[in-house]
FINU-797632 format. One line per field, with one value per residue: residue number from 1; residue in three letters; z, x, y of N, C-alpha, C in turn. Coordinates in steps of 0.001 Angstrom, whole numbers, plus 500000, padded with zeros to 6 digits. Each point is the difference from the previous one (the first is absolute). Example, Ala and Ser with C-alpha at 12.3 -4.5 7.8 and 13.67 -1.06 7.14 Angstrom:
2
num: [1/2]
residuo: [Ala/Ser]
n_Z: [507800/499280]
n_X: [513190/499650]
n_Y: [494310/501050]
ca_Z: [500000/500060]
ca_X: [499110/500820]
ca_Y: [501190/501190]
c_Z: [500000/500730]
c_X: [500900/499230]
c_Y: [501200/501090]
***
This chain:
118
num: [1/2/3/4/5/6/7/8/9/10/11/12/13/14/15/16/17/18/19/20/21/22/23/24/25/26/27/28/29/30/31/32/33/34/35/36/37/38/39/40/41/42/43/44/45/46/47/48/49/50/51/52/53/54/55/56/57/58/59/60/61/62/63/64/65/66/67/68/69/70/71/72/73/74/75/76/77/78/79/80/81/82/83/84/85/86/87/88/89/90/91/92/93/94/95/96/97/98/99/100/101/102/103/104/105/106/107/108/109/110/111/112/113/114/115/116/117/118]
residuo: [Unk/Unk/Unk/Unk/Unk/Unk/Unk/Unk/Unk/Unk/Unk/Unk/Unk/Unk/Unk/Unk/Unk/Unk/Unk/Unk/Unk/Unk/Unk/Unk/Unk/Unk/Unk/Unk/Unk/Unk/Unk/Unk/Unk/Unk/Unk/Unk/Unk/Unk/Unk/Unk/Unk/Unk/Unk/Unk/Unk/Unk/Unk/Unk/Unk/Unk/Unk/Unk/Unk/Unk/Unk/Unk/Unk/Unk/Unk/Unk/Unk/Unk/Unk/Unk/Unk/Unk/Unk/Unk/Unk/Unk/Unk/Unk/Unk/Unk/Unk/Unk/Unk/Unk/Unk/Unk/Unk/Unk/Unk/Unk/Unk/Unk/Unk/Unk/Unk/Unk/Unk/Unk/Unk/Unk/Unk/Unk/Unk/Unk/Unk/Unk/Unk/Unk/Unk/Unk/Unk/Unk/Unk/Unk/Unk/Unk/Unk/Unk/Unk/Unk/Unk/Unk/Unk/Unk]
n_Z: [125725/501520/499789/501217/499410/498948/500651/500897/499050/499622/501181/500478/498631/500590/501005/499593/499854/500990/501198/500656/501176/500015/500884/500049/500564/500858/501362/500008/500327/501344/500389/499515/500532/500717/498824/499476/500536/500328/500249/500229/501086/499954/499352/500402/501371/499881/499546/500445/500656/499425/499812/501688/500245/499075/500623/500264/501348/500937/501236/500755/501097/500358/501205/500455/500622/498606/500377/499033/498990/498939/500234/498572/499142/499046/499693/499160/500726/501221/499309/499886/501425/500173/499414/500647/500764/499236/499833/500639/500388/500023/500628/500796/499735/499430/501096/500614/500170/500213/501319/500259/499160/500905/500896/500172/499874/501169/500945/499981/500377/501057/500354/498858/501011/500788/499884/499576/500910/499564]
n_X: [915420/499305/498750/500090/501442/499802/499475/500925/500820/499247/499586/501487/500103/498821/500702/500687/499046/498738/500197/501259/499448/499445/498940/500285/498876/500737/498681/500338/500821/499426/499618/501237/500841/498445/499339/501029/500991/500829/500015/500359/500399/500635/498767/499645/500728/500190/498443/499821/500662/499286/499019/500311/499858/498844/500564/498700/500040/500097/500856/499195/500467/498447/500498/498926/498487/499728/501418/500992/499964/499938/500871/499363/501202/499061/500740/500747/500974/499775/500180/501135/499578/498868/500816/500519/498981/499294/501014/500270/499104/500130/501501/499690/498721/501126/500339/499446/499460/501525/499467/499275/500671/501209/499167/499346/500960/500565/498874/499260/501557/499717/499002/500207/500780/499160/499460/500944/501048/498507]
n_Y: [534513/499899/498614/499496/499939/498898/499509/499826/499328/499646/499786/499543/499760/500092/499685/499401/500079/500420/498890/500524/500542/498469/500112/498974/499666/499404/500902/501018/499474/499603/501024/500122/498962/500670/500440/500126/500976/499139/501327/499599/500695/498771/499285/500683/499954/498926/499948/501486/499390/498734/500971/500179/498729/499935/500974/499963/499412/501497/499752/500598/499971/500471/499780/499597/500439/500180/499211/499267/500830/499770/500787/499318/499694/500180/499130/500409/498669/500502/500785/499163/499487/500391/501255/499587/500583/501560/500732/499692/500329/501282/500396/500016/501002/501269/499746/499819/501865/500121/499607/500161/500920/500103/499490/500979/500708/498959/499506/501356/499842/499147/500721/501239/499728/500030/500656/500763/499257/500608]
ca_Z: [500800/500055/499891/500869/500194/498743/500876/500812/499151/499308/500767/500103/498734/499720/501332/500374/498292/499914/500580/499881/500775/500794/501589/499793/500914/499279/500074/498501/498925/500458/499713/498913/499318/500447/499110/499294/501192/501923/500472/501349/500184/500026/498284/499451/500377/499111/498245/500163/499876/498559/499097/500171/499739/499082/499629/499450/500606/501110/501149/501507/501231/500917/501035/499978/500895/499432/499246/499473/499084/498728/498896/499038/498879/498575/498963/498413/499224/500211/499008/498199/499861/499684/498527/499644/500228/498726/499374/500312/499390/498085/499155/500389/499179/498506/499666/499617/498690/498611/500097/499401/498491/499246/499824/498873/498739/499590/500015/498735/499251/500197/498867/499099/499044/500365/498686/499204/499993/500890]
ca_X: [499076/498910/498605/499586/500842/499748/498455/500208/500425/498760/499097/501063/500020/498624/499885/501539/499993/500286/500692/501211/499632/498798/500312/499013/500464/499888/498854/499896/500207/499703/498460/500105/500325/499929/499461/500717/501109/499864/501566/500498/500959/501386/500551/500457/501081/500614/499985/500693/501720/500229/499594/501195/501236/500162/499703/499088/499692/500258/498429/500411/499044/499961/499106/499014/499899/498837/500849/500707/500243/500499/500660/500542/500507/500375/501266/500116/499280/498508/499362/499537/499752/498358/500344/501158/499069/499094/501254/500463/498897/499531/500745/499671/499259/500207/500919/498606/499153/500727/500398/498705/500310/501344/499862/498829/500959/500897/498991/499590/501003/500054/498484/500538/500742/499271/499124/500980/500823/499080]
ca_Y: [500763/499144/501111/501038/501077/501008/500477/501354/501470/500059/500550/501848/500642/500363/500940/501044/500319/501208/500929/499148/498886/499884/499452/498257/498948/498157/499734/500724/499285/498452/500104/500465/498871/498414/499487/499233/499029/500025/500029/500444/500806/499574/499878/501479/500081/499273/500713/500974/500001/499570/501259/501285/499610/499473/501349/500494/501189/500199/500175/500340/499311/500793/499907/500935/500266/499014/499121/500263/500376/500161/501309/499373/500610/499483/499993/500277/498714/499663/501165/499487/498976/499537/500008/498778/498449/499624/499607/498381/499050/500119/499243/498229/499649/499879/498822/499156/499816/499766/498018/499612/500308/498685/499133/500174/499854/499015/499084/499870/499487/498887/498921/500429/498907/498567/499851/500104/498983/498445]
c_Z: [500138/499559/501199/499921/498791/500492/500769/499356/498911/500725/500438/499105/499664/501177/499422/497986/499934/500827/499832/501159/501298/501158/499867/501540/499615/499740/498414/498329/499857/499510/498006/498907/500921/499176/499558/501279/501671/500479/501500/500283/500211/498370/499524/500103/499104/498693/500001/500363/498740/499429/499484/499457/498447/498990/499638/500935/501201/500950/501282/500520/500637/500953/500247/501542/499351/499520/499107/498684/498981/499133/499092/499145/498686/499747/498741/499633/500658/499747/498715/500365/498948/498464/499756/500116/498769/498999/499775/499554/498422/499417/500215/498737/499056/499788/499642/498604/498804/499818/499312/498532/499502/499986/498906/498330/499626/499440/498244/498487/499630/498860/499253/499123/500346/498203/499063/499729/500012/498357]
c_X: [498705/498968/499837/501049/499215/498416/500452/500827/499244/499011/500857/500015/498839/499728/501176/499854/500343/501324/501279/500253/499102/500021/498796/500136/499610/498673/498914/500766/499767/497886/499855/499885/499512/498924/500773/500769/498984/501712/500316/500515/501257/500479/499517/500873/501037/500388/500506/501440/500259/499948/501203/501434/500350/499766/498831/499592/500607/498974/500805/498525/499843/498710/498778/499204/499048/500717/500615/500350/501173/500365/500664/499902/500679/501538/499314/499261/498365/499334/499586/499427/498813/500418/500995/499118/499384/500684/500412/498132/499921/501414/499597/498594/500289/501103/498847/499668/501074/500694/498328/499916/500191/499462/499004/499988/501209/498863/499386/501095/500142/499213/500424/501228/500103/498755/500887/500319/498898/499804]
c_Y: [499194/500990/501195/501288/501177/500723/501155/500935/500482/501199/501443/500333/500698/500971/501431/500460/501789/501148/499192/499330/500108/499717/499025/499230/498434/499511/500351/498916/498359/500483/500428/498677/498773/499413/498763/498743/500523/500576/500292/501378/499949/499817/501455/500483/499274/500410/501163/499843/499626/500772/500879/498909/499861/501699/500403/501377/500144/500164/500081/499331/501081/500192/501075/499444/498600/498814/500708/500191/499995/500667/499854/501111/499068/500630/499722/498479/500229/501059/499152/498450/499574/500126/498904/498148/500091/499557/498503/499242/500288/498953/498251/499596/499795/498985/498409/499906/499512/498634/499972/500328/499034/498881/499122/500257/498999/499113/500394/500254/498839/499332/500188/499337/498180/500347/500003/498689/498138/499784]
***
């Protein structure tokens, strides 16, 4: 998943929190994330089939008098996404912090019987 996919499902997950599902247009999610990216309205287009393809969410296209709209709906994986991203960083830290133990306890093993054995 690219940065910009995890950005727009990031941004539906915060829209569609309360209800089960939202009506978003592309304009609305390109002024949302143009801090960060520059997106087009075609790579929204894009990212959303990915979205839907890769099960996170559903969506209809639907025409309006003002352009065109977004009737997305979280599936179960994009209900648990943002909890599955914190998830995945805490296990990635503590995986760190316990290469950083180890390592720190072979090293001061090390001396230990480097003094022992000198």
């Amino acid at each position: 998943m690219t940065k910009k996919e995890k950005m727009v499902m990031t941004y539906l997950c915060e829209k569609c929190q309360q209800k089960r599902t939202y009506l978003v247009s592309p304009q609305e999610i390109t002024q949302a994330l143009s801090k960060k990216f520059v997106l087009s309205i075609e790579e929204i287009d894009e990212i959303m089939v990915t979205l839907a393809n890769e099960n996170l969410i559903e969506f209809v296209v639907s025409d309006s008098k003002k352009g065109y709209f977004y009737c997305v709906n979280l599936k179960k994986n994009g209900q648990s996404f943002v909890y599955d991203i914190k998830k995945n960083r805490r296990v990635f830290g503590l995986l760190i912090l316990r290469s950083i133990f180890l390592a720190t306890v072979s090293f001061v093993f090390g001396l230990i019987l480097k003094a022992i054995f000198s």
